[in-house]
FIKEBA-751611 format. One record per residue (C-alpha): x, y, z; residue number from 1. Coordinates in steps of 0.02 Angstrom, whole numbers, plus 32768, in hexadecimal, padded with zeros to 4 digits. Example, Ala and Ser with C-alpha at 12.3 -4.5 7.8 and 13.67 -1.06 7.14 Angstrom:
2
[[8267; 7F1F; 8186]; 1]
[[82AC; 7FCB; 8165]; 2]
This chain:
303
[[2C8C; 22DC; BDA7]; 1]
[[2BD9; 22E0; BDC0]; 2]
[[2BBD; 239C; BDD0]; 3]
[[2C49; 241F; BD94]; 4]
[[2C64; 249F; BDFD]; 5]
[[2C15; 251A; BD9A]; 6]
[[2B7C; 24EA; BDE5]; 7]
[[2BB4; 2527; BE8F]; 8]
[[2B86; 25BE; BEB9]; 9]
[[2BF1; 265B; BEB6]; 10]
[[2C13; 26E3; BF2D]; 11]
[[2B6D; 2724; BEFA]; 12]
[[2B0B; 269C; BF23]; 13]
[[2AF0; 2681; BE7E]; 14]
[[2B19; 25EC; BE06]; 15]
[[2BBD; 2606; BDB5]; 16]
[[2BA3; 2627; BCF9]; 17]
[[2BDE; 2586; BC90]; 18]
[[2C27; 25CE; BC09]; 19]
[[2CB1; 2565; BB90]; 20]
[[2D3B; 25B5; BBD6]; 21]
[[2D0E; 258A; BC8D]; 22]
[[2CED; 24E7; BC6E]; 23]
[[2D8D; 24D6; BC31]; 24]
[[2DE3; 250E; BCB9]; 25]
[[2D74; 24AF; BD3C]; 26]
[[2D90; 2419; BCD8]; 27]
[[2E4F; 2421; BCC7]; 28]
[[2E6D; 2443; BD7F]; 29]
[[2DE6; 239A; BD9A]; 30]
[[2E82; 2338; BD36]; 31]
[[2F03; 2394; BD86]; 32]
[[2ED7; 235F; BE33]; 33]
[[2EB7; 22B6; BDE7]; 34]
[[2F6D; 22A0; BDAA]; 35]
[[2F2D; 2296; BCF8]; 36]
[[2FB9; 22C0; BC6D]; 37]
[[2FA9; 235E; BC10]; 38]
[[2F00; 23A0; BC5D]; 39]
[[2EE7; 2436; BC0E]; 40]
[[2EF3; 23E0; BB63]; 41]
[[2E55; 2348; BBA4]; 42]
[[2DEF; 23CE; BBD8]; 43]
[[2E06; 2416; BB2D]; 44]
[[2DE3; 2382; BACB]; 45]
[[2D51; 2354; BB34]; 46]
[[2D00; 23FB; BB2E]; 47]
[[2D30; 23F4; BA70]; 48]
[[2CD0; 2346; BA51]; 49]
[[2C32; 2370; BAC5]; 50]
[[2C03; 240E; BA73]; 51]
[[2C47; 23E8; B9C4]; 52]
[[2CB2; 2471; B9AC]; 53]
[[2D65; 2473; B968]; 54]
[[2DEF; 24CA; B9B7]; 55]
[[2DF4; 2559; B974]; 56]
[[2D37; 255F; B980]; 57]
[[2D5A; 253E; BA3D]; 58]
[[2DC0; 25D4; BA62]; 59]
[[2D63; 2644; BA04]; 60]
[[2CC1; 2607; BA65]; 61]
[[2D21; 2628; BAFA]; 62]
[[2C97; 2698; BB5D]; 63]
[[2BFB; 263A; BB1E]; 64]
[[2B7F; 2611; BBAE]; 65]
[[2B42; 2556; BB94]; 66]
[[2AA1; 2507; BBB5]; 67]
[[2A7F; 2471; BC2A]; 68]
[[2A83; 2400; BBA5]; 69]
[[2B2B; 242A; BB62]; 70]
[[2B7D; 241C; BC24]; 71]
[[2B30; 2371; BC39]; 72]
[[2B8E; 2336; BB9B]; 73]
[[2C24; 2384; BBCC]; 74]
[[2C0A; 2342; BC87]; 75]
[[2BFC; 228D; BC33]; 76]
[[2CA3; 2294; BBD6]; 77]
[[2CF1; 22D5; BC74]; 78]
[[2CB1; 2250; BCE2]; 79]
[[2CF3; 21BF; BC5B]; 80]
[[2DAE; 221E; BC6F]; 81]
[[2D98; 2221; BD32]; 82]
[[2D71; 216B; BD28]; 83]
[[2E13; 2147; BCCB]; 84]
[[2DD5; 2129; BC2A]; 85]
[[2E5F; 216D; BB97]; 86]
[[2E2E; 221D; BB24]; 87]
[[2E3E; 21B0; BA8A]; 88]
[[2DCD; 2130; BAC3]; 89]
[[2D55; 21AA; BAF9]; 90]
[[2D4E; 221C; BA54]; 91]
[[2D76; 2178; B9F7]; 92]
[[2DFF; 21CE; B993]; 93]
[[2EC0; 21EB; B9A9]; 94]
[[2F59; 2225; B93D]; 95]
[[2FD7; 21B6; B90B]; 96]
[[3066; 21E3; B88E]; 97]
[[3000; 228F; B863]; 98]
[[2F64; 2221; B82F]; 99]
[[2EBD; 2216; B87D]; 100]
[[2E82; 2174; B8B0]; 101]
[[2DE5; 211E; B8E4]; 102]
[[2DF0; 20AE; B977]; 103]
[[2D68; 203B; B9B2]; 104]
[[2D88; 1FBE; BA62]; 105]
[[2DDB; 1F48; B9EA]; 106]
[[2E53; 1F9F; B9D5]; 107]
[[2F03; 1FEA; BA2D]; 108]
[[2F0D; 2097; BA61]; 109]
[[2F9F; 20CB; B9D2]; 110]
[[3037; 211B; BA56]; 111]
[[30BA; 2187; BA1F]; 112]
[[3148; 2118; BA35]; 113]
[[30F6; 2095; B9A8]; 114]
[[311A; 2128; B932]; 115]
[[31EA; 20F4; B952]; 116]
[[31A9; 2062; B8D7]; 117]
[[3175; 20C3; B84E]; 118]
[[322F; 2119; B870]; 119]
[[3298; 2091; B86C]; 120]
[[322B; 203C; B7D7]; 121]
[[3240; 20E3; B762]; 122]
[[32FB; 20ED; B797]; 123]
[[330F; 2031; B752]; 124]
[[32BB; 204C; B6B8]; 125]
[[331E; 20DD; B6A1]; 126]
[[33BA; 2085; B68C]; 127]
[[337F; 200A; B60C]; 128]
[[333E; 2088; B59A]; 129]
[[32AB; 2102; B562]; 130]
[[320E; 2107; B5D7]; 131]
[[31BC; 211A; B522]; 132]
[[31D9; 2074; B512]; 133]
[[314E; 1FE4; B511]; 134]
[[3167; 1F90; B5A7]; 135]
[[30F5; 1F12; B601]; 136]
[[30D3; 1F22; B6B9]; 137]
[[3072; 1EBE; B73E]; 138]
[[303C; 1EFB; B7E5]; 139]
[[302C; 1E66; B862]; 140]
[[2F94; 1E8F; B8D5]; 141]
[[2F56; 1F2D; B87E]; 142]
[[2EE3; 1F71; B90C]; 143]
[[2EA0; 2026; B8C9]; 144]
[[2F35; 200D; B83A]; 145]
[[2F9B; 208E; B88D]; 146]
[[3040; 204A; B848]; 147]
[[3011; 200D; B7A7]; 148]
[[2FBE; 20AF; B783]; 149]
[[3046; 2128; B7B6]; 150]
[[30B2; 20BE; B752]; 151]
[[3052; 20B2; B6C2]; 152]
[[3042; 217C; B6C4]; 153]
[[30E9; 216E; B6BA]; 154]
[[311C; 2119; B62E]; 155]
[[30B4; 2141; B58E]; 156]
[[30B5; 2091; B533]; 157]
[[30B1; 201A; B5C8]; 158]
[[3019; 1FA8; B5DB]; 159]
[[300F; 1F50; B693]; 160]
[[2FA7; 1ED5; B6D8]; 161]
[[2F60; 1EDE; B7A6]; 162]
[[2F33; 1E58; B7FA]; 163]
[[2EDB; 1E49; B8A8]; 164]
[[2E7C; 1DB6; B8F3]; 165]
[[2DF1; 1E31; B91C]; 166]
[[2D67; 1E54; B88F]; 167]
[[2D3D; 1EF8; B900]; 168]
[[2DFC; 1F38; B8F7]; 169]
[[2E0C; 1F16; B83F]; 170]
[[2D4C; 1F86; B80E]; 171]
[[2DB4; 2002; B865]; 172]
[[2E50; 1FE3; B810]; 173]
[[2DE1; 1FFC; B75C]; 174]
[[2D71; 2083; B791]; 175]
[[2E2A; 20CE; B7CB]; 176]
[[2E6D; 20B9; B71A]; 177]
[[2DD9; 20EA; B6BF]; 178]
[[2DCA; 2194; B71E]; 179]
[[2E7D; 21BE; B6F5]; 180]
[[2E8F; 21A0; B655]; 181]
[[2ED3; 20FE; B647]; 182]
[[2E6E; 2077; B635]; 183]
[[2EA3; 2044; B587]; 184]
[[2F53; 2019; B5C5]; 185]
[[2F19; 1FB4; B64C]; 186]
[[2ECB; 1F0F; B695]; 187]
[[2E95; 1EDB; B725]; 188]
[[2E90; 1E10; B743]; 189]
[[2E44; 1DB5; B7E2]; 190]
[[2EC8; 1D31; B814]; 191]
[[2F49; 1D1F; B8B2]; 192]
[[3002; 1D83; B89D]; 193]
[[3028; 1D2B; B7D0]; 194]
[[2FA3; 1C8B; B7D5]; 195]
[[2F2E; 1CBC; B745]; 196]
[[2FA9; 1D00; B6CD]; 197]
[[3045; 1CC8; B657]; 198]
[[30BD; 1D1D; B5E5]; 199]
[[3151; 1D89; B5EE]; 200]
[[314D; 1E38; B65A]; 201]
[[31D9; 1EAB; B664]; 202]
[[31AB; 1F06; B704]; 203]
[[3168; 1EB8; B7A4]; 204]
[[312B; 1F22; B825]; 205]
[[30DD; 1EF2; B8D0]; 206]
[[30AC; 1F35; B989]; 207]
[[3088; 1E79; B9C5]; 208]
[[3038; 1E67; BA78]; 209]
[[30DE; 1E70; BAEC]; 210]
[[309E; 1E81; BBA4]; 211]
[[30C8; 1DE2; BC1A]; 212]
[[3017; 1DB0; BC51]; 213]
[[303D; 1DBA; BCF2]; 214]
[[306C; 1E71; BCE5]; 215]
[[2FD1; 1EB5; BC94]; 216]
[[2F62; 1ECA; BD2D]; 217]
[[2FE5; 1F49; BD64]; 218]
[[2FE4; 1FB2; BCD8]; 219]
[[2FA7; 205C; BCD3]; 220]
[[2EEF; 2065; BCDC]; 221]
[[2ED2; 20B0; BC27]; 222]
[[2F2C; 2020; BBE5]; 223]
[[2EF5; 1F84; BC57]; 224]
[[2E4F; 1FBC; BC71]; 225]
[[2E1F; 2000; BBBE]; 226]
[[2E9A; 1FAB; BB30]; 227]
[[2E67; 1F0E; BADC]; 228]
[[2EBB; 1E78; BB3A]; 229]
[[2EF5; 1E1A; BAC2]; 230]
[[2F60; 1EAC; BA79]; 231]
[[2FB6; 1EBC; BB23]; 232]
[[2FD9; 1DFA; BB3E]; 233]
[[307D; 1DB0; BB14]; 234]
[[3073; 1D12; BB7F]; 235]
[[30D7; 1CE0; BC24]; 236]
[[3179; 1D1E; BBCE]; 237]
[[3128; 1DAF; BB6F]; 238]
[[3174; 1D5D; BACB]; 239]
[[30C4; 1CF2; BA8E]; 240]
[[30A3; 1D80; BA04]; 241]
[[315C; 1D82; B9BC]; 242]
[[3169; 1CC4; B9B1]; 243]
[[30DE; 1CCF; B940]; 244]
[[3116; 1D5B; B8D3]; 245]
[[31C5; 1D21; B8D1]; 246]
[[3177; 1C55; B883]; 247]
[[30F1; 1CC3; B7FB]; 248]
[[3180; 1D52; B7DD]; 249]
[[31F6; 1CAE; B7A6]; 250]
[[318E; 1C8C; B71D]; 251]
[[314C; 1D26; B6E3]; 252]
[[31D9; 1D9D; B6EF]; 253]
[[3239; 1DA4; B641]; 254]
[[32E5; 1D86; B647]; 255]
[[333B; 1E1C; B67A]; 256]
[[329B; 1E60; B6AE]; 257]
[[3297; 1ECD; B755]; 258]
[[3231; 1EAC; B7F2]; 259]
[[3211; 1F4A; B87D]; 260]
[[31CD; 1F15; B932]; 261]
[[3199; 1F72; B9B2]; 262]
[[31EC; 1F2A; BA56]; 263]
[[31AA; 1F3C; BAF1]; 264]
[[3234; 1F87; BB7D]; 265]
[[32C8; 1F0E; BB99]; 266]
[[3295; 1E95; BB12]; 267]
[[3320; 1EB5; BA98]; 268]
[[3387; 1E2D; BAA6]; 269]
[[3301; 1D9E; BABE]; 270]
[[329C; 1DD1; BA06]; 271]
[[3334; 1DEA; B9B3]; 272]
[[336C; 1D16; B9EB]; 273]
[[32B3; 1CF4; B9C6]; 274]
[[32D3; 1D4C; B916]; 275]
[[337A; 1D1B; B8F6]; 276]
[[3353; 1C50; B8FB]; 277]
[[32CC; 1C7E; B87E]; 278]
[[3349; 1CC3; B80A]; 279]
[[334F; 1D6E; B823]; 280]
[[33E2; 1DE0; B84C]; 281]
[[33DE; 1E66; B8B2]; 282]
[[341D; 1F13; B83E]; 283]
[[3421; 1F9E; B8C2]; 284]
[[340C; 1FBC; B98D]; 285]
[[3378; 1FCE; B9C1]; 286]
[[3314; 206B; B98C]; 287]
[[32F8; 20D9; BA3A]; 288]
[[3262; 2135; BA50]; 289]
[[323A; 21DD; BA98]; 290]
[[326B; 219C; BB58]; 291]
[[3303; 2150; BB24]; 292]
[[32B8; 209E; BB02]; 293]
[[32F7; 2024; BA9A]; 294]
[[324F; 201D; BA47]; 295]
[[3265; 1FDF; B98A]; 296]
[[32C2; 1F49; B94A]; 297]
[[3307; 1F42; B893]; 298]
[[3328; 1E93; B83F]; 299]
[[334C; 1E58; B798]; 300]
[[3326; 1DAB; B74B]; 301]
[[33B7; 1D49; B735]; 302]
[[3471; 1D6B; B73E]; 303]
């Protein structure tokens, strides 16, 4: 959107006054018409990041008259959402388990549904014992350490490990762990799924890339267009990413140790083969998320 419609003018004849509060509304019904999910909320965000105002800074403002300057910014954030481009990517934050996390294009937009990991790996450490307990846990492609971290807020006297093929993902992973509080208790290692490290782990976690190539093209925009690639690309079957977790997870899983994947829809049954011939047995159904998909898979190793 080029020029809001607050520029146009008014019964008057005059130019509409461009005050927060209009904007807002002229913005919103932009998305609206666009098909955008939750409008009202964008055009809060945006408005939020261009001026540099929180939200209850925002509201308060509600009735302040802005200057040129401040509706070009806020015309430049609204233009990126028009053009498909996601709110996280364009404030370069989003919340994942209640945390606040960095994102750079390196790394995956953290969704809601990923959070059904963090859920299913809590309720299986839950059932072995204390979450006081010093458990070690490794996060197999890391990105902005979204599940690592939300784990490792979690459980007071775990130490993890992230890993992620991309130096760019993993300085967001740190600066990510600094900035909350918790970059004593974790490290970040460049390597493919398990290459570059050895010893015993007793949780596994992983979102591995699970879209058939063939299908990513029709994705939706925000995704296809904006997402790193090779965090969407699971090969002709959509299985490349767990065949390497499931060889790594074999030998540095601890026996008895617990493995959480995030599945993509209708993959249940194909991972848990995959993880089954290398030695893992599936504990529980499928954790569902929010829409009723089978979203998280539980394993043990061994027996």
């Amino acid at each position: 959107m080029a020029l809001l419609t607050v520029f146009e003018s008014g019964m008057t004849g005059q130019p509409a006054t461009p005050t927060i509060a209009r904007l807002r509304r002229e913005i919103a019904t932009a998305f609206r018409a666009q098909g955008l999910d939750s409008p009202e909320l964008d055009a809060r965000i945006l408005v939020s990041q261009a001026l540099g105002l929180d939200r209850t800074q925002i509201a308060a403002q509600a009735d302040c008259v802005l200057d040129a300057a401040q509706v070009e910014a806020i015309a430049a954030l609204t233009s990126r959402r028009l053009a498909g481009e996601p709110v996280a990517r364009i404030v370069g934050t989003r919340e994942f388990w209640s945390l606040p996390l960095a994102l750079n294009r390196d790394t995956l937009v953290p969704r809601p549904e990923t959070e059904t990991v963090v859920e299913a790996a809590l309720a299986a450490l839950d059932r072995n014992g204390s979450r006081a307990r010093p458990l070690r846990l490794v996060d197999f492609g890391t990105g902005s350490g979204a599940l690592l971290l939300a784990l490792l807020s979690e459980l007071p006297a775990a130490w993890g490990v992230g890993t992620d093929i991309s130096p760019a993902a993993l300085a967001c992973a740190r600066h990510n762990a600094h900035v909350l509080g918790l970059g004593s208790r974790a490290t970040f290692v460049a390597c493919d799924y398990g290459a570059g490290l050895s010893g015993d782990f007793d949780l596994l976690v992983a979102n591995p890339p699970y879209v058939v190539w063939a299908d990513i093209a029709g994705l939706a925009p925000e995704v296809a267009r904006f997402d790193p690639i090779r965090a969407l690309d699971g090969g002709v079957d959509g299985l490349d990413g767990y065949r390497s977790l499931a060889r790594d997870a074999s030998r540095l899983v601890a026996p008895h140790g617990i493995v959480i994947v995030e599945l993509g829809a209708g993959q249940g049954a194909a991972v848990s083969s995959l993880m089954r011939s290398a030695g893992f047995t599936v504990c529980d159904p499928p954790r569902t998320d929010l829409a009723g998909v089978a979203r998280a898979l539980t394993l043990r190793r061994g027996p």
